[in-house]
C-alpha positions as CSV (number, residue, x, y, z in Angstrom):
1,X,127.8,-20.3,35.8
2,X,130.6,-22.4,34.8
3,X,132.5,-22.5,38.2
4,X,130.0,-22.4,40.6
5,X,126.5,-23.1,41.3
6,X,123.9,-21.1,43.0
7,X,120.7,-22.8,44.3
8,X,117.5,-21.8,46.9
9,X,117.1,-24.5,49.3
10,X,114.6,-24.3,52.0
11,X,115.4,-20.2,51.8
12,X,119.2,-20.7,51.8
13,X,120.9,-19.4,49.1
14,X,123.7,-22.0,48.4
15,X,126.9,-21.4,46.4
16,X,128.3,-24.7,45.7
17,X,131.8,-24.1,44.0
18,X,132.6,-26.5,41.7
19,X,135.6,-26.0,39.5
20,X,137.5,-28.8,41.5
21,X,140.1,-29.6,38.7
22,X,141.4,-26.0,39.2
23,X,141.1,-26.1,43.0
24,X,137.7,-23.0,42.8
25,X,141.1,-21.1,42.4
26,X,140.2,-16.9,41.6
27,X,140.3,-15.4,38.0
28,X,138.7,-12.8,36.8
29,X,135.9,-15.4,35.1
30,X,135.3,-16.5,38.7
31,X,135.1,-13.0,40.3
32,X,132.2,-12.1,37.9
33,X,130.5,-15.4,38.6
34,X,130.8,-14.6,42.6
35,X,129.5,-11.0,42.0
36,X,126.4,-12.3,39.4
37,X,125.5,-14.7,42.8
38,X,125.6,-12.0,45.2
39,X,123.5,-9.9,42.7
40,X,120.9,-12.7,43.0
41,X,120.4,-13.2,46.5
42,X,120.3,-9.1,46.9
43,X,117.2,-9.1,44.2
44,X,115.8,-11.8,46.2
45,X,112.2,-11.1,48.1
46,X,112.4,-12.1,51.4
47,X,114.7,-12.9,54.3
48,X,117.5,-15.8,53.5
49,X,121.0,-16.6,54.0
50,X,124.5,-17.3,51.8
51,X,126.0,-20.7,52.3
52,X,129.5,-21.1,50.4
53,X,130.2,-24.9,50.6
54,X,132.1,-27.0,48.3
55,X,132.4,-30.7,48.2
56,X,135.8,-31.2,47.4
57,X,137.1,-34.3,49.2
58,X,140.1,-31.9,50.6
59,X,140.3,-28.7,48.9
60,X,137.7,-25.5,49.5
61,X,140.1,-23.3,47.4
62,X,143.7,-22.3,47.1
63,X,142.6,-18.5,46.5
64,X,144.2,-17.0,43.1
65,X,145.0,-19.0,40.4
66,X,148.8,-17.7,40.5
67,X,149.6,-19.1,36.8
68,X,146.8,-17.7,35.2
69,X,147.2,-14.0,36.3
70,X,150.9,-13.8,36.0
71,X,150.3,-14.3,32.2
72,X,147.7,-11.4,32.4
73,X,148.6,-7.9,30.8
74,X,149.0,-4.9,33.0
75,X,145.1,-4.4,32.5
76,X,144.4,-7.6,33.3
77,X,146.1,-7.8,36.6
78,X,144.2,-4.2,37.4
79,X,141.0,-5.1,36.8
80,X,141.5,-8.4,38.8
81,X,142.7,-6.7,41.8
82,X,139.9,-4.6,41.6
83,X,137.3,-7.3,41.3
84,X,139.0,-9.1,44.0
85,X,138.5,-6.1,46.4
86,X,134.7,-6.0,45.3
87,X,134.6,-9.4,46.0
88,X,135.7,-9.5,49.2
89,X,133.5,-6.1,49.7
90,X,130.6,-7.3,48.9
91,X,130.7,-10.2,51.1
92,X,131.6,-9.0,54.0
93,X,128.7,-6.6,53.8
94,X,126.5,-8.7,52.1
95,X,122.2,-7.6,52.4
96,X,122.0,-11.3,54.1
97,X,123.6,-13.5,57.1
98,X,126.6,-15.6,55.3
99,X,128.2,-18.7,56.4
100,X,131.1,-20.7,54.5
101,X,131.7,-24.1,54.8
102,X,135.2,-25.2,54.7
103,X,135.7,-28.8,53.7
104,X,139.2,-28.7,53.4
105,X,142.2,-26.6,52.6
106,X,141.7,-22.9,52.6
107,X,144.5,-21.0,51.4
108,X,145.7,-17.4,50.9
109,X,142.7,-15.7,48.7
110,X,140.2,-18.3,50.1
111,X,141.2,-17.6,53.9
112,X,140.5,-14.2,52.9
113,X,136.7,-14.8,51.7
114,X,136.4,-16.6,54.5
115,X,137.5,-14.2,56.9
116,X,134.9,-11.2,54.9
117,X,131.7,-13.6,56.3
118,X,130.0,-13.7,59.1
119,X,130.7,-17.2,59.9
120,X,132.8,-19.9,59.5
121,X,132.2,-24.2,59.6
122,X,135.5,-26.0,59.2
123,X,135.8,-29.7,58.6
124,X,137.6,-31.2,62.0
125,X,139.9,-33.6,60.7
126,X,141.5,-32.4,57.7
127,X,142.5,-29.4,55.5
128,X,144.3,-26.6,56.7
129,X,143.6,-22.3,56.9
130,X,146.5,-20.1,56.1
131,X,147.8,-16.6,54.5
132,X,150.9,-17.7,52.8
133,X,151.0,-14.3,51.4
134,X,154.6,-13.8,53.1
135,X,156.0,-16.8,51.3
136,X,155.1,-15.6,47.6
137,X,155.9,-11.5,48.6
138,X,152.7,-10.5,48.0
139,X,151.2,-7.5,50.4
140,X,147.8,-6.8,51.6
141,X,146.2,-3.6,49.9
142,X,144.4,-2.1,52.5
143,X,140.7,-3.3,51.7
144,X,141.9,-6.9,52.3
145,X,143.3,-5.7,55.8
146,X,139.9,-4.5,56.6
147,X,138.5,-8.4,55.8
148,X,141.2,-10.5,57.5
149,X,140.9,-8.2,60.7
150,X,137.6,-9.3,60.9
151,X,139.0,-12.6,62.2
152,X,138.9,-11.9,66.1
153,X,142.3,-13.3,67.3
154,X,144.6,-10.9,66.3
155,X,147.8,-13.0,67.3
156,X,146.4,-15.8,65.2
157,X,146.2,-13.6,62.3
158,X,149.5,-11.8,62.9
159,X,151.0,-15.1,63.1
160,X,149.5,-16.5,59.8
161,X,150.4,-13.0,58.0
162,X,153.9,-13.1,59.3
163,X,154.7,-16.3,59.2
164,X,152.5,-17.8,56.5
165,X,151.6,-20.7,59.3
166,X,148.8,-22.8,58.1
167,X,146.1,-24.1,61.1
168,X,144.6,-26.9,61.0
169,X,140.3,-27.3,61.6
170,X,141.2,-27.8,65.8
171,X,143.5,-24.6,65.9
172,X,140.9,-22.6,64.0
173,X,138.6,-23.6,66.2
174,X,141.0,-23.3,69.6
175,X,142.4,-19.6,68.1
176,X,138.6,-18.4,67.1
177,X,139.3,-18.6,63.5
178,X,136.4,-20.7,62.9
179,X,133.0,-20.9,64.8
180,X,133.4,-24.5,64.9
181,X,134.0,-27.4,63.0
182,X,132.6,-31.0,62.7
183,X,133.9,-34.5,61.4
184,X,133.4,-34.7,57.4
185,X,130.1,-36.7,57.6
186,X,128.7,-34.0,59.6
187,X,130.2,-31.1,58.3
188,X,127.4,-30.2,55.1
189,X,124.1,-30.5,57.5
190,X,125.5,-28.3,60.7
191,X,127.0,-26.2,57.9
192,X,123.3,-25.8,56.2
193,X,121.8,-25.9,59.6
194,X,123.4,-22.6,60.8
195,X,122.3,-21.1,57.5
196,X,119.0,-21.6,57.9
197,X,118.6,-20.7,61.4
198,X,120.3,-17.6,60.3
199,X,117.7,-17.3,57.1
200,X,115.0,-16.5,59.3
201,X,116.6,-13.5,61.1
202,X,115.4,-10.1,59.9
203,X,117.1,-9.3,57.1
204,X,117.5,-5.7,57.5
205,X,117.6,-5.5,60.6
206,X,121.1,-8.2,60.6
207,X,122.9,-6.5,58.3
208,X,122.4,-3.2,59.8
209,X,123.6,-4.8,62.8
210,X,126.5,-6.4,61.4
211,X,127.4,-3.9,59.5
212,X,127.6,-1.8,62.3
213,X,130.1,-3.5,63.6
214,X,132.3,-3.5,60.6
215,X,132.9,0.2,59.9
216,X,136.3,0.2,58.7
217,X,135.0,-2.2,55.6
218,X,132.1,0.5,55.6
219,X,134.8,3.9,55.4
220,X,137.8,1.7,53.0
221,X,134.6,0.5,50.8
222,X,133.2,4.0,50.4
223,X,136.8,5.4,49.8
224,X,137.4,2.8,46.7
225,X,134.0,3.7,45.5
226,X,132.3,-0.2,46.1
């Protein structure tokens, strides 16, 4: 994978992006790439977990890479939209406990990954969480309202999809956005520390769990055919 890497580490499955000169911004290249990880860790024998980190000094991702599909075709744009949705789909009802690390800023299409896992590590003291969709009038489809009302504060989230506010690592954590967050030195171990406590959970019986408790994903998923 050219934008990302996948490794096993002491049973965690950890996605490290690494396309930093683009910001891990989304194209279609970097949808398949997310989709060929999550097809690894659901072939994999045995319980585990999904850590998506990055080591970007400030940036996790700024979400689509506006440029590049603005010069796409009609097709193009299609088929990205519907590899985003997949995306998204298939993490938040992923066949394994998932945790993402945010280093830094997290913005519009990388709040919204974020929000489709089951838990979020924010660095403390820098980078910033936002859905700035409002400011570049683009709308939700209805899949991606699913994910971001997974986040549990629902006048955080209305305030970040009305207003496009962006929240810093202590207001994530004070408005529930985040489970918690950590000082930049600390942020990688808790962040692979959660993981692996969360690796040795039944697999099966997690996701059933979880799952559960995400039925709208469930019913808009099964609609769109994911």
């Amino acid at each position: 994978m050219s934008t990302m890497d996948l490794s096993v580490k002491e049973g965690v499955h950890v996605l490290t992006l690494t396309n930093h000169d683009n910001e891990n911004t989304f194209t279609l290249d970097v949808m398949h790439e997310y989709i060929s990880a999550f097809n690894v860790l659901d072939s994999y024998q045995g319980d585990t977990a999904l850590l998506i980190t990055c080591e970007h000094e400030k940036t996790f991702s700024t979400g689509i890479n506006l440029e590049w599909l603005l010069a796409e075709d009609e097709i193009g744009k299609q088929e990205f939209s519907r590899l985003f949705n997949l995306v998204m789909y298939r993490l938040a009802m992923l066949s394994a406990p998932s945790v993402v690390c945010i280093n830094g800023n997290a913005y519009a299409g990388a709040a919204i990954l974020a929000a489709a896992a089951d838990f979020r590590v924010m660095r403390a003291d820098r980078g910033r969480f936002c859905l700035p969709e409002i400011n570049i009038k683009m709308v939700f489809p209805p899949m991606i309202v699913d994910i971001i009302n997974l986040l549990p504060n629902k006048h955080a989230l209305k305030t970040m999809a009305l207003t496009g506010r962006a929240y810093t690592g202590l207001e994530c954590k004070e408005f529930d956005i985040v489970d918690s967050i950590y000082p930049t030195e600390e942020l990688q171990q808790q962040a692979f520390t959660l993981a692996q406590e969360l690796s040795q959970k039944d697999r099966t019986v997690y996701t059933t769990i979880r799952n559960s408790l995400r039925p709208d994903v469930a019913r808009h998923g099964s609609a769109l055919g994911l």
